[in-house]
N, C-alpha and C positions, 0 to 999 in steps of 0.2 A: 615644220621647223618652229621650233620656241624664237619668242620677241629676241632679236638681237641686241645681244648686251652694249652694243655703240650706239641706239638706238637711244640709251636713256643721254647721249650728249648731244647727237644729231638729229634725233626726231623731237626735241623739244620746241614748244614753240615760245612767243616772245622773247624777251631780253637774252635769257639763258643760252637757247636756243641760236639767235644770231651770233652770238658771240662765239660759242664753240665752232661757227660756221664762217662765219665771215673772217676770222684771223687766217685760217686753213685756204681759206679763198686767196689770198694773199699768193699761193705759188701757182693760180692757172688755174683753179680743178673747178670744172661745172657743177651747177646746182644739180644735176642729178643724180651724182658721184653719193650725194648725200643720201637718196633717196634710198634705204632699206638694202642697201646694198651690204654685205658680209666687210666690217673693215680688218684686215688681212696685214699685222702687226709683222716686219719681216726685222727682227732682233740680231743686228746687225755687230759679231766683235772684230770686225774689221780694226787695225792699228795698224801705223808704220814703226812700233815698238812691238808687235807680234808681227813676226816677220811668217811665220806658218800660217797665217790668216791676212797676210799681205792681200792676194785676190778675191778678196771679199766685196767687193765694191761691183764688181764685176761679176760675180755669181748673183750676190743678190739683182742685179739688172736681170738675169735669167730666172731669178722668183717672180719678179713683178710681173713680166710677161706670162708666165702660168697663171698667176693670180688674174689679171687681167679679161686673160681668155676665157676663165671661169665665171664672171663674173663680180669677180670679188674687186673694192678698194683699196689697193696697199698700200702702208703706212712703215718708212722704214723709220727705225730709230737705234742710237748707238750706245751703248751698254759699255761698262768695265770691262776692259780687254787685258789677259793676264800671257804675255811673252817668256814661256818656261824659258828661253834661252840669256833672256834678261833682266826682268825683273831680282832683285836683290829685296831681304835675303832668297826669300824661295818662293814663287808663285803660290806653293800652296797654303802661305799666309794668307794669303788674298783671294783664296777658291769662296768662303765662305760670304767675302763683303760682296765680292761679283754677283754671288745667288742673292743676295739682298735687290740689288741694283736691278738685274733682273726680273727677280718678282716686284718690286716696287713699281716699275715701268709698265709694266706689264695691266696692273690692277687699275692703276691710276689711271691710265689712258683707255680712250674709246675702243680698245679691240676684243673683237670676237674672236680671232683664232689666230697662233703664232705662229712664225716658222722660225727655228732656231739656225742661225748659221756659226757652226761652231766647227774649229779643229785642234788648235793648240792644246795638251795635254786637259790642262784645269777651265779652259772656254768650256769644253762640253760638257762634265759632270755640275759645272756653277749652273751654266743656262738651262738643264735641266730641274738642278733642285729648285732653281727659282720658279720656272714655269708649272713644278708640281705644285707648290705650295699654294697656286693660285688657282690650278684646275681647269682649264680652257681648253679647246682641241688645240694640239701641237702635235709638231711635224719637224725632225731633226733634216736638216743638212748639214754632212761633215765636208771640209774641203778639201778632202782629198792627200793622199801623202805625195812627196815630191817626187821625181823619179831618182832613178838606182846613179848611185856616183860612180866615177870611173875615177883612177889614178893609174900608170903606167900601165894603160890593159887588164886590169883587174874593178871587179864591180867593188863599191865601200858604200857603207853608211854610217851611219851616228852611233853604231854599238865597235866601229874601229877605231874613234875618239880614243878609246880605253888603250885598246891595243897598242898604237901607235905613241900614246903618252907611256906606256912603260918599256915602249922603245927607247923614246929620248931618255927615261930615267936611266937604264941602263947602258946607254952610250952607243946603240944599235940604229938608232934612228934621228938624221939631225934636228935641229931646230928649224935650218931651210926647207925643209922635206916637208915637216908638221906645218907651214906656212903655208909652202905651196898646196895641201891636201884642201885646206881650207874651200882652196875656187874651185876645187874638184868635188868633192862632195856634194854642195850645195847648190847643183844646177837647175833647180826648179821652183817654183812656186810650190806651195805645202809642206804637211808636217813630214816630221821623222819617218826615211822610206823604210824603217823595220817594223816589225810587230813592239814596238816600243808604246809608252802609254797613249800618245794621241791615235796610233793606227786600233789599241787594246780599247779604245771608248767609242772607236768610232766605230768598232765592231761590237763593242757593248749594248749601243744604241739598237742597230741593225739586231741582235738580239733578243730586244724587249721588247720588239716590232714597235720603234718610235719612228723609224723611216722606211721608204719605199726598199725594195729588194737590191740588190746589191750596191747601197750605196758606202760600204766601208771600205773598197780597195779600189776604187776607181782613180786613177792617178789624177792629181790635180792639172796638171797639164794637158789631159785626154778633156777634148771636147765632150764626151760620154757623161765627166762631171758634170757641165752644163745643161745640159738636155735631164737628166735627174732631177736639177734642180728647177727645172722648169716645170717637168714634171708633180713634182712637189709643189709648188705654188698653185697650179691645177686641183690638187689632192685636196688642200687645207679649204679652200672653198667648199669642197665637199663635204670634207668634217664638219666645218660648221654649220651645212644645212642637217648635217645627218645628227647634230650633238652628239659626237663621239669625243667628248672630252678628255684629257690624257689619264683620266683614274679609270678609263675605262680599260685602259689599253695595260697600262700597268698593276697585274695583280699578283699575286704572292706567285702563279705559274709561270708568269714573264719571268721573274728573278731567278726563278728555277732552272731557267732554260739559259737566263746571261749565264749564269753561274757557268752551266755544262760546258755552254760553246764556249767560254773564254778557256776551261781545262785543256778544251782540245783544239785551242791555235796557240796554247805557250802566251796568254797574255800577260801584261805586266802584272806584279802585286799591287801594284797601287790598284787597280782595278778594285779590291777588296773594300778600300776605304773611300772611294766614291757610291759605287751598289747601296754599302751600306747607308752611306749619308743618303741616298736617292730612298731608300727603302725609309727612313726615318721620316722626311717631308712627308712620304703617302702613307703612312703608318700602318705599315705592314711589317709583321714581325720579320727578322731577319736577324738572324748570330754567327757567328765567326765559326762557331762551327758548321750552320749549313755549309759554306764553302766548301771542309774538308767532306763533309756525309756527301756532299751531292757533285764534290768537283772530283776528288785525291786518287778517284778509280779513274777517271775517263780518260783515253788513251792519246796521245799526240797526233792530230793529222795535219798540221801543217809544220812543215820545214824551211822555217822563218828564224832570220836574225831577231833578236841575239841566241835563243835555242839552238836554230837551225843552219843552215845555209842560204838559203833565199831570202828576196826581198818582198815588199810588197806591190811591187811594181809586174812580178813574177807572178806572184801571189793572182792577183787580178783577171791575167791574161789564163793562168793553170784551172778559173772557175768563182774565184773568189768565196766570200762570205757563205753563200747559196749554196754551192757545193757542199762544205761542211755542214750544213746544217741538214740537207739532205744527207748525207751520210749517218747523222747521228738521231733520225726519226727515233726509233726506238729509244732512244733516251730523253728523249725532249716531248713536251705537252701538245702536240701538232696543229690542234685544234682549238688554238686561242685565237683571237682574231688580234689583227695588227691594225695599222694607218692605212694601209692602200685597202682599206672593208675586207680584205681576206684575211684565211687563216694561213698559220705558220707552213702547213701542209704545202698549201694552194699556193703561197708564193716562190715554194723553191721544188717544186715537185720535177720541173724538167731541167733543176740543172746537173750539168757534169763537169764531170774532173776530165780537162784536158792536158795536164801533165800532172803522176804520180808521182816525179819526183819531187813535185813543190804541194800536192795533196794528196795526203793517202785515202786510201779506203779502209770503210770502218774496222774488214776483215783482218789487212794487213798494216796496221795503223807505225809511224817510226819511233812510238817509244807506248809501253804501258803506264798504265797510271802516272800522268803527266801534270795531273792536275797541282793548284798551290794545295800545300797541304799545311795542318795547321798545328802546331808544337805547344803544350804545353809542361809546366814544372815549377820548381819554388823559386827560378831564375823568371820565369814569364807566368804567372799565378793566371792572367786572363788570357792568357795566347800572345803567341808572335806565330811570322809564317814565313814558310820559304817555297822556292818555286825550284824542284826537283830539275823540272829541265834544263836550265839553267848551270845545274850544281855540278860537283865533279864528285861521282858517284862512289869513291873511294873515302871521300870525307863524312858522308853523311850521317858515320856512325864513327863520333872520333871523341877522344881523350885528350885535354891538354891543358897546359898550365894558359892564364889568361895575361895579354899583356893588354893594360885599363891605357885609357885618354878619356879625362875628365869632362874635354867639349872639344871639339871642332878643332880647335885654337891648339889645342895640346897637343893633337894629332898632329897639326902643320907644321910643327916646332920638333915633335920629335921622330915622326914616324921614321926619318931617314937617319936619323943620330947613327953612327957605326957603332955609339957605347948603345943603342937599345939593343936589352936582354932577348933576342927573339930568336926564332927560326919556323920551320916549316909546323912543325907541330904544334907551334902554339894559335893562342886564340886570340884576335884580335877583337878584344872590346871597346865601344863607342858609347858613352855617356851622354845626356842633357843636349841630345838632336830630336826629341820626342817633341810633340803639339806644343806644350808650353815651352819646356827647356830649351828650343831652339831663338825663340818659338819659331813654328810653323813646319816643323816636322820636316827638313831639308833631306834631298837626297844625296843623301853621304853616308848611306849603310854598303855600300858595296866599297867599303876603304882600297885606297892603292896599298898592292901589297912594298911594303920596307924594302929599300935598295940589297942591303944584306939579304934578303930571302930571293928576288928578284936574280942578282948574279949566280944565284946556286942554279938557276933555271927552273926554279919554283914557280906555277903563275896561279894557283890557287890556294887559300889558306882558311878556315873557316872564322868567318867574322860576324858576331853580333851587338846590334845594336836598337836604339828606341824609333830609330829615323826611316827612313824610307830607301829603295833604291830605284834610280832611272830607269826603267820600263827598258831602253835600251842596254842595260848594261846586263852582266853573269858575273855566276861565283856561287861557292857554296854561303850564301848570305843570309842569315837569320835576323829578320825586321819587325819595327813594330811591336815590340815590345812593351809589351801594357800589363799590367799598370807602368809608366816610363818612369826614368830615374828621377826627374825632375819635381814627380807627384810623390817618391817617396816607394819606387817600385824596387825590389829589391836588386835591382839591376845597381842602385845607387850605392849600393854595399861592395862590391864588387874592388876587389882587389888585385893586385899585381900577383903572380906566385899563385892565387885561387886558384883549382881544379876544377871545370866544364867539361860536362859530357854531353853530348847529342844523340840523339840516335831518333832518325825519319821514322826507321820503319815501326818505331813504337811511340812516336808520334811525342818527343820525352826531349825534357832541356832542366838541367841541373846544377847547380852550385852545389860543391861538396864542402858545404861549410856549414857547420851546427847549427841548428836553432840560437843555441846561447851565444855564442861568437855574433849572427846577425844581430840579436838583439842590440846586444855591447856596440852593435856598430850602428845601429840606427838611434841611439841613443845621443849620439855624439852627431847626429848626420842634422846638417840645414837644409832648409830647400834655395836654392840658388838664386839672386835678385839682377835680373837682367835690367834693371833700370828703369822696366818700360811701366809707367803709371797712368799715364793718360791715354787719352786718344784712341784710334778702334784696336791698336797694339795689344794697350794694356786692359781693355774690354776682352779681347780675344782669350787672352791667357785666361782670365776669371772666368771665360764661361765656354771654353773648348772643351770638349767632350773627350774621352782618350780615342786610340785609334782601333778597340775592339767594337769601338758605336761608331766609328764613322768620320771620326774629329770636326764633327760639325758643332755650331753653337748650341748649347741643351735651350736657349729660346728659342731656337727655329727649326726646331722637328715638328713637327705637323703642317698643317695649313690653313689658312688666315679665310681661303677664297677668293671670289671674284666681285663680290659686292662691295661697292663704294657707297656707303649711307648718306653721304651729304656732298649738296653740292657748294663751288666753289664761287658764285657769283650772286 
């Protein structure tokens, strides 16, 4: 084992030396604690404003004890915590300060190896970009999704939000009912029980081999959580004797294989614009297209909300993560090595599918080519993307006049007007929710369909826009739109009465409107001034990346390291 990097604060001697020693001495820890021991950074985004990372406090008590018994010193600290269900306007403003705060923390302090404890959607993709950028052995803990809701005898979760809200729009569902759902749904600690983005990253992770074997459906409530993560704190001692650094772990065939297995559990799109930022930090090529080349063939085998039927509470008990990924050998690198010292192979070679109806087999998989696939045209010049599984397969190849909202705001104001010009056929277009324009790229591409389309018994309508949508949510919804209207993509031309055409299977998205007509309209076009000039807001906007890169900051694609050059006494 190479000299430990906490070594150059704890193994010093004189002044330097007691100082970084003696303040630390301050909570109880003996002098020996000090002594060349592994110190075991446990990256803590516990918040009682992230309610999905509520029992984090309480897991990481189950890292230290791994860490402990391994030898190791651990050291927790607490990091920027982003509460997708609160934070305003959108957490994913704030994905990219988090990865700051992360890698800062990280560098600057005496540890040798981390453990991430992340669950909330934007927690795991920040603590990882942060922790690549700096390159140290790490070790992912997700905590876990909540268990399955119940309401009069039927299971729910967080993709019947939607449902249920175009109940009350249409006068089917009260406003007391939508109240009482609330204490029904949310009976556990952890994220979102569907394949929504925190169950989509936390299978991500388990993907790129950043954690031990099945740690992306273990329900947070299952004691099973704990013991992984104890496990895990165990592990990370041993990376660091082994220097298994995380640029080991992650190489262009890890990304290869998130890609696959996210095709074939129905994972969110956002998934796309995390990978990618992660793939940015460790500077490994990765484009919007490998997703369609490597993802758009690979078949469905989980039967998971909002896709499918099941939960991920289901999910778990049917096999979990493991399962798929044994199922999909042939497709995937097998023989990379992960965090637990084995390879892809080795770690999931003896699991199985204990229920088919919640995992299929590869033979008989419940949808082909399930993968996100990736759309381009003179409407989307760098790509947008949509998630077929999701889609209603009747729209995917559709014609219609487009009815425009210029922001967010336009939308609230008119989408339920009885004078809006709409119905089933047309296209419902969304404007200036892209990285800058929103900023922060909100999820509001999966628009509520118009009261008027809604009482026809309409419940899908093809809707494009710059923004994003909820991991939990469906629809035939085209996202992500780059160049976005706000940079000036031609999305921002985009008229009322304008004819759109889609069509999946040729992979094609069009505005039927001249050259010279665009012109005449970009001529005339400003880019829109949200106000925001200062502060990390208006930093953001000046150096957000679009969402074909990743919508990370263009300063902070690569990485800085792990060497601190000077000391501070």
């Amino acid at each position: 084992m190479a000299k430990l990097r906490s070594q150059g604060w704890f193994g010093k001697q004189g002044k330097d030396g007691f100082i970084y020693r003696a303040w630390l001495k301050n909570q109880g820890i003996p002098d020996d604690e000090f002594n060349a021991k592994p110190v075991i950074g446990i990256c803590n985004t516990w918040s009682e404003l992230t309610p999905c990372n509520g029992h984090f406090r309480e897991l990481a008590e189950s890292v230290r004890r791994g860490v402990l018994e391994a030898g190791g010193f651990p050291l927790e600290f607490p990091v920027m915590s982003l509460g997708e269900t609160i934070v305003k306007p959108t957490a994913m403003l704030y994905r990219n300060l988090m990865s700051m705060d992360v890698e800062e923390s990280i560098r600057a302090n005496p540890i040798d190896g981390v453990v991430l404890l992340c669950g909330c959607d934007k927690t795991t993709p920040a603590s990882v970009m942060g922790a690549c950028s700096v390159d140290i052995p790490t070790i992912v803990v997700s905590g876990g999704p909540m268990l399955t809701g119940k309401y009069e005898g039927k299971n729910i979760a967080t993709s019947d939000v939607w449902r249920f809200a175009a109940g009350v729009t249409k006068g089917t569902f009260s406003n007391e009912a939508f109240r009482e759902v609330e204490a029904c749904m949310c009976r556990s600690a952890g994220h979102c029980a569907v394949m929504g983005t925190a169950s989509t990253m936390a299978c991500m992770v388990e993907a790129l081999g950043l954690t031990l074997p099945g740690n992306a459906a273990i329900p947070a409530a299952d004691s099973r959580r704990k013991v992984l993560a104890q496990f895990s704190g165990r592990r990370i001692v041993d990376m660091v004797r082994e220097e298994m650094s995380i640029s080991k772990i992650l190489t262009r065939q890890a990304f290869e294989n998130a890609i696959i297995v996210n095709a074939a559990i129905g994972g969110s799109t956002n998934f796309i614009l995390h990978l990618l930022a992660i793939a940015g930090r460790m500077e490994i090529p990765l484009t919007l297209e490998d997703f369609d080349i490597l993802g758009s063939k690979i078949p469905l085998l989980a039967n998971l909300q909002p896709s499918g039927e099941y939960f991920m509470e289901d999910f778990y008990y049917a096999g979990g993560l493991p399962a798929v990924i044994n199922q999909l050998q042939k497709h995937l690198h097998t023989q990379i090595i992960t965090v637990s010292g084995k390879t892809v192979a080795q770690n999931n070679e003896h699991a199985k599918i204990y229920s088919e109806d919640v995992i299929a087999t590869i033979d008989k998989p419940f949808q082909e080519n399930a993968g996100i696939v990736v759309v381009k045209g003179n409407l989307a010049e760098k790509g947008c993307v949509i998630k077929p599984s999701a889609a209603t397969p009747a729209l995917m190849k559709h014609r219609g006049k487009a009815v425009v909202f210029e922001d967010i705001e336009d939308y609230h104001a008119r989408f339920n007007d009885p004078d809006l010009e709409v119905d089933e056929h047309s296209v419902l277009v969304l404007k200036n929710v892209g990285p800058k324009g929103y900023p922060g790229m909100p999820e509001v591409g999966n628009m509520g369909l118009p009261k008027k389309v809604l009482d026809k018994g309409v419940t899908d309508m093809v809707r494009i826009s710059d923004g994003r949508m909820s991991g939990t949510a469906f629809g035939t919804v085209f996202l992500h739109v780059a160049p976005e209207s706000a940079a000036g993509g031609t999305l921002a031309f985009v008229q009322n009465g304008d004819e759109i055409e889609v069509d999946v299977s040729r992979k094609f998205i069009h505005l039927h409107v001249s050259d010279i007509e665009l012109e005449k309209r970009r001529l005339v076009w400003t880019a829109p001034d949200l106000g925001y000039h200062r502060g990390y807001i208006g930093h953001y906007i000046k150096h957000v990346e679009q969402a074909d890169l990743g919508a990370d900051l263009d300063f902070l694609r690569g990485k800085s390291g792990n060497v601190v050059t000077r000391d501070s006494h």
